[in-house]
N, C-alpha and C positions, 0 to 999 in steps of 0.2 A: 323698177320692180321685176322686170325680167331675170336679173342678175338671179335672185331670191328666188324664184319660181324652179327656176333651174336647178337649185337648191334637191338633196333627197330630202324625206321629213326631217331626219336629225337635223340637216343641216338648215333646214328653216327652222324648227324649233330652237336649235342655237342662234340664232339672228335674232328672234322674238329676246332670249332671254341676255343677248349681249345691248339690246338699245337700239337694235339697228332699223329693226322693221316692227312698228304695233302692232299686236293681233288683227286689231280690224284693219290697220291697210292691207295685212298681208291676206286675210281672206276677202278682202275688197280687188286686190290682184288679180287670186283667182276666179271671182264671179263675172269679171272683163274679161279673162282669158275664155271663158266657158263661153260667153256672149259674142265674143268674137268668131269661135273657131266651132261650135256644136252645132251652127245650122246647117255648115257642112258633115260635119259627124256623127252628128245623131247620135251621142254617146248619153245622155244626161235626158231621162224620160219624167223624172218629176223634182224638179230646182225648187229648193227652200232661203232664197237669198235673205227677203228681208228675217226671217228670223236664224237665219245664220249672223246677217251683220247682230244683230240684238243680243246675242249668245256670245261674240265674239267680244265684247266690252265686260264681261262677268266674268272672264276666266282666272279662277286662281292664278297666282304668281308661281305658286311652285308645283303647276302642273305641269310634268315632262314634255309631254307637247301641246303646250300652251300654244293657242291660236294656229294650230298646222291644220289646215284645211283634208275634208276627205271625203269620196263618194263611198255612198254602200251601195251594195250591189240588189238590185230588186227582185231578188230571191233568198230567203233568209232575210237575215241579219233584219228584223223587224225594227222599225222605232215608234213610240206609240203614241195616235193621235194623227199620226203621215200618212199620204198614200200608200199601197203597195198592193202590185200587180201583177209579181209574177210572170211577165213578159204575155198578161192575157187579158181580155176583157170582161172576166167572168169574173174577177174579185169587184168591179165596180160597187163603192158604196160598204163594203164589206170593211169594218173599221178595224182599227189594228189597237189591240186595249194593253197589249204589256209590251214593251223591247225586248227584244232579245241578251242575255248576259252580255254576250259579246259588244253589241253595243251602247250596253250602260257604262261598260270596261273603258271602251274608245273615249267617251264622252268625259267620263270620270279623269281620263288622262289627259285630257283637254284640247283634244279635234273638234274643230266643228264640220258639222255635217252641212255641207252643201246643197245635198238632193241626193238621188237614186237612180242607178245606172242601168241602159238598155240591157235586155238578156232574151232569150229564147223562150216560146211560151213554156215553162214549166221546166226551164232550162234541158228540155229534153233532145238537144241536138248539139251540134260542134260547133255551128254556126248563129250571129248574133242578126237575124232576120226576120224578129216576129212581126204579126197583120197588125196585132194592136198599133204596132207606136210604130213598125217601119227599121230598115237595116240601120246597123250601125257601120259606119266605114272603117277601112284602115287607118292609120294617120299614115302608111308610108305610099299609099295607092289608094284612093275611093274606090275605087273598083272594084278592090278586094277586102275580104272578109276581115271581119279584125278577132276573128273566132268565136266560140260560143263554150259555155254558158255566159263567161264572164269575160263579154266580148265589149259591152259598153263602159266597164273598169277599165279594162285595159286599155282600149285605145284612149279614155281619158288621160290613162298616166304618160300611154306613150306621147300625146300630144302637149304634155305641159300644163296640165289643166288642172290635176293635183298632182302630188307627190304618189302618194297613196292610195287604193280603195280596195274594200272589200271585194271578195268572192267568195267560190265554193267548188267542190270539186267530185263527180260522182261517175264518170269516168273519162276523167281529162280535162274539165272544165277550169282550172287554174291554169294547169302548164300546157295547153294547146293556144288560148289566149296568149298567156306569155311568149310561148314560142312566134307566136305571128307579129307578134306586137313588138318584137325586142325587149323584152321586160323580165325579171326573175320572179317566177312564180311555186311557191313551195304547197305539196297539198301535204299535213301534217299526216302521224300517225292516228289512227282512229282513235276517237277518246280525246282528242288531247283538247280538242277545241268543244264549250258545251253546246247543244239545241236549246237549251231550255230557254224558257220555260215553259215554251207553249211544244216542245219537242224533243224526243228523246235521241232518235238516232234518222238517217237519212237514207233513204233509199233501202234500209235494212241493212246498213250500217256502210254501204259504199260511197256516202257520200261524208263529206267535212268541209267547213269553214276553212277559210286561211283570207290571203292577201293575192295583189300584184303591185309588184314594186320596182323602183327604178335602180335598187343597193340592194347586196346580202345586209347590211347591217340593218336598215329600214324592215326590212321582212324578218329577221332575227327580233328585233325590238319590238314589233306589232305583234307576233306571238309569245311575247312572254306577258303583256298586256291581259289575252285575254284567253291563253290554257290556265286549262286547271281544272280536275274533277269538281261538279257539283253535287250534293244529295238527290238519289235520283236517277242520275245519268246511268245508263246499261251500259258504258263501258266507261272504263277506267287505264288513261293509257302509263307506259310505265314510266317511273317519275325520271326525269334529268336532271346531270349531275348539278347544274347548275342553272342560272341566267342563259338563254341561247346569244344574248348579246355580249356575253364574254366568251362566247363562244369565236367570235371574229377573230380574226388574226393568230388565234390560238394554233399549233402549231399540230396538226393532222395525224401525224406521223407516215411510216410508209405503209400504206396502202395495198392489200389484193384487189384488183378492178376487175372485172370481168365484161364484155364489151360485144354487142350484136349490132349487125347492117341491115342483116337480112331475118326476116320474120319467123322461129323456126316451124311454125302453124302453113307455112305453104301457100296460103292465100293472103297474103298481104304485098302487093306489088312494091318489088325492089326500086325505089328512088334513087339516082344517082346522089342528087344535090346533097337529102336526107341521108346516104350514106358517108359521103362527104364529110358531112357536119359530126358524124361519130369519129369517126377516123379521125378527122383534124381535134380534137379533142381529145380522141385517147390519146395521139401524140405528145399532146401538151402536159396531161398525166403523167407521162412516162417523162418527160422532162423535167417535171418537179419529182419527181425521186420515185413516183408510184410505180410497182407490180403490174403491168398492166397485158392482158393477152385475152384472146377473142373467147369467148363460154358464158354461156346464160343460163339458166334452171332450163331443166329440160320439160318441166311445166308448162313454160310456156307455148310449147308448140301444140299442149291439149286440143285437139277439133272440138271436142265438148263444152268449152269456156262458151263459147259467144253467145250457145242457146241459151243455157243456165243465166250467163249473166241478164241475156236481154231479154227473158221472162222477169227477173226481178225489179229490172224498170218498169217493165208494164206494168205488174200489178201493183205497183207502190203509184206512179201514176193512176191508173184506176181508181186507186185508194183514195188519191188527194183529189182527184176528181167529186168523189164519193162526198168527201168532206168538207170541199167548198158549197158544194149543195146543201149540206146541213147548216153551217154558220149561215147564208144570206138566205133562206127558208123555201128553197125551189130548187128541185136539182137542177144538174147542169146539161143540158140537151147537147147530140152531138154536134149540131150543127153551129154551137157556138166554138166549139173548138178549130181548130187549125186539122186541115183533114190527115197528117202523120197522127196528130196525138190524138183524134179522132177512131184511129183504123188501130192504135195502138191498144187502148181503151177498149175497143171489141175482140182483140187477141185477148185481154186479159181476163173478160169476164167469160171467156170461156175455158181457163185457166181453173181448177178445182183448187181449193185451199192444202188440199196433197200433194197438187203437183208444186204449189208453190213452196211448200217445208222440201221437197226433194228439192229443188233447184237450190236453196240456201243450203241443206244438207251436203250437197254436192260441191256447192264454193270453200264447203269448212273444210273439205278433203281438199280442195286444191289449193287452200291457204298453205295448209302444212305442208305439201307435196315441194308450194315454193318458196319455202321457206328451210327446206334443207338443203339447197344452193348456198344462203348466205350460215346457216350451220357447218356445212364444209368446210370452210376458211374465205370465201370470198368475204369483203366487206362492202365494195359497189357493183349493181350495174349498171353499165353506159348506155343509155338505149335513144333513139329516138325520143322527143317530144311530141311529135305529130308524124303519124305514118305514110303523110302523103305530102303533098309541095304544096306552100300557101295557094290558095285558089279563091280563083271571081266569085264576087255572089251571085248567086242564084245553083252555085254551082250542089247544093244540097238543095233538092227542087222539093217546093212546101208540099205538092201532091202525086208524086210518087213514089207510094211507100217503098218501095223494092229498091229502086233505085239509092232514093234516100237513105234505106239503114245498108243497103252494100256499101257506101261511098264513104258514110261513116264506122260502119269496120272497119274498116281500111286506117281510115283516120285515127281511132281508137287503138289499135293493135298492142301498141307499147305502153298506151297508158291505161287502159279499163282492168288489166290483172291485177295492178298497185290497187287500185280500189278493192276490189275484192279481198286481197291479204292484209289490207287497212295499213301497208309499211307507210312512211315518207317518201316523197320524192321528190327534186326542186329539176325547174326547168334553166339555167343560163341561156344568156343570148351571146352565144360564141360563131355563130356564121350565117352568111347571108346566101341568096342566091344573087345571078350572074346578074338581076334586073335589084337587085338591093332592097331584096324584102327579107325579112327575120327568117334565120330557121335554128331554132330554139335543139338542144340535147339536155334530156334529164338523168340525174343519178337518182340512185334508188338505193336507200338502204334498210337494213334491219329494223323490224318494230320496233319504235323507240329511241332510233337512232336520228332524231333532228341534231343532234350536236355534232355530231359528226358531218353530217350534209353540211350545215353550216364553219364547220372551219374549215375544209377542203372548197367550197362556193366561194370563199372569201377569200382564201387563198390563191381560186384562178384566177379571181377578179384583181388581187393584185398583181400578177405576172399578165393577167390579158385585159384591164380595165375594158369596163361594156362600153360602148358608143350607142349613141341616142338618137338616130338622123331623123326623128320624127319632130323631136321636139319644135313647138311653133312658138 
């Protein structure tokens, strides 16, 4: 069954539908592979096996991915009647009464759900280290981080464990994963993917649903699953042309790239590796036929982004603080929290309801601002996936705050603006460092523009097929 495991989902869900593997052995696979390899990992914080095998025997026949195994990520992506935790202790006990679309989507398609992946408390860090449940590892290093928010997804898929699993992205939480993980991670355009029902928009709209996956085509196929505007939803993203999984192979055309090393905001320390990894990348661009030469919006070098943004975390953290106290009938003292989201939580409530419409005010000027980069005629930029070089855990220290959110600006730099302008952007695993850990580069395009990320991804993946040295 390893053969199979090693499989992407398509390519397990074709086994299922050719004779070759039954649903239940094949999610009987993975609940061994998980059993085997997660006490070292600590990817998988609340396992549903016996009623995954029990779900695994029901699955229609002509559901597209009959019996392909898959973790959700324990932020979001609700399923109702299950644990979920939010990477904290304070939902204990606190039941979960409806799924979330998205996951009624996955199931309707015919994944079965395994359990629910390690994350950060409140996924409010890079790093996948929370008190509750404990680090989650690399699969390529225990030592090091396997990222954050959805740092327990990814190192599951990098390890073999599933194909597939959910995450979320609200500044970097897809493609920072990805990027450590060796993994392709796409965080959609906003809108594209719903909250509901129990949620409209995330973070004030920086955050979104997606995947991590081990294929462009896996991560193409899971979002056309579960986009799609609902009644309701406060944003609406704009429609594509078609299927993002014909989008595959589909032929790009040529390409404007536009392509940054160095941060042009001045405080984000220049990486060689991480520079490396752009550079050998645009190259590669440029050898399939792309436009490619160095210029980014000039946006991005704003000094004013980080504040703006990281008032909007807090007080939506605050928020959900606020309203886990209401659901289980006691607020939440700060001392059960983790003392970053603790010390975060008292920034915020000293935060006026003014100043928090200025900070959002202030992001919708700098949507547009970078958003007349790709108006110009650029169609990608090349940037970084993580702004710093994989690092050890502990290396975002749980109590100190200064430390902690410098360390993650830093880490953020490339990816927390995508979130705020709500565009797309996928993370490839196109380079390593010298000790053969992941170091992930993301494209970035126009709102709207997943079809395009996706035939250019697909494209480099076949002129530079991804390598998996995790896999167990």
């Amino acid at each position: 069954m390893d053969d199979v495991l090693r499989l992407d989902a398509a390519g397990q869900a074709r086994a299922v539908h050719d004779g070759r593997v039954s649903p239940r052995e094949l999610v009987e696979a993975a609940i061994a592979k998980i059993e085997a390899h997660d006490g070292e990992l600590n990817a998988v914080v609340h396992p549903r096996f016996e009623r995954a095998l029990a779900e695994a025997d029901g699955i229609p026949a002509d559901a597209p991915f009959r019996g392909v195994p898959i973790l959700l990520k324990d932020l979001g992506w609700r399923q109702a009647g299950e644990p979920y935790s939010a990477g904290s202790r304070v939902l204990d006990g606190v039941p979960v009464e409806e799924s979330g679309y998205g996951t009624v989507r996955l199931r309707a398609a015919g994944f079965v759900v395994l359990g629910r992946t390690n994350t950060p408390e409140f996924g409010s860090t890079i790093t996948t280290e929370p008190a509750a449940f404990g680090p989650t590892r690399n699969p390529y290093d225990p030592g090091y981080s396997a990222g954050g928010s959805s740092g327990g997804s990814a190192a599951a898929v990098a390890a073999g464990m599933v194909a597939i699993a959910t995450a979320s992205d609200g500044g970097g939480s897809i493609r920072i994963p990805a990027s450590l993980c060796g993994l392709v991670g796409l965080k959609p355009t906003r809108g594209r993917v719903s909250f509901g029902p129990t949620g409209g928009e995330g973070w004030s709209g920086l955050s979104c649903p997606g995947f991590v996956t081990r294929t462009v085509r896996d991560t193409a196929a899971a979002l056309d699953l579960v986009s799609g505007y609902v009644n309701g939803d406060p944003y609406d993203a704009p429609r594509l042309p078609g299927p993002l999984a014909e989008e595959v192979g589909a032929d790009p055309g040529r390409l404007r790239v536009g392509f940054v090393t160095s941060h042009p905001r001045g405080d984000v320390p220049d990486v060689p590796e991480v520079a490396e990894a752009v550079t050998r990348a645009a190259g590669l661009l440029e050898a399939l036929g792309h436009d490619v030469s160095p210029g980014c919006p000039e946006a991005l070098g704003e000094a004013d982004f980080p504040r703006h943004f990281g008032a909007i975390v807090a007080n939506n953290l605050a928020a959900e603080v606020e309203n886990i106290g209401v659901r289980r009938g006691r607020p939440v003292r700060m001392e059960e929290l983790e003392p970053r989201n603790a010390a975060m939580v008292g920034v915020a409530r000293n935060h006026s309801a003014a100043e928090h419409i200025v900070a959002v005010q202030w992001i919708d000027g700098f949507r547009r601002r970078m958003a007349a980069w790709w108006e110009s005629g650029y169609d990608l930029l090349l940037a970084p996936s993580l702004g710093v070089a994989p690092f050890e855990l502990g290396w975002i220290p749980p109590d100190d705050l200064s430390v902690a959110l410098g360390r993650t600006a830093h880490a953020v730099g490339y990816t927390s603006a995508v979130n705020a302008t709500g565009q797309p952007a996928i993370s490839l695993p196109l380079h390593s460092t010298r000790a053969g850990l992941p170091v992930g580069v993301q494209l970035v395009a126009a709102a709207g523009r997943e079809d395009l990320l996706v035939r250019v991804a697909a494209q480099i993946e076949e002129a530079r097929p991804f390598t998996h040295g995790a896999l167990r």
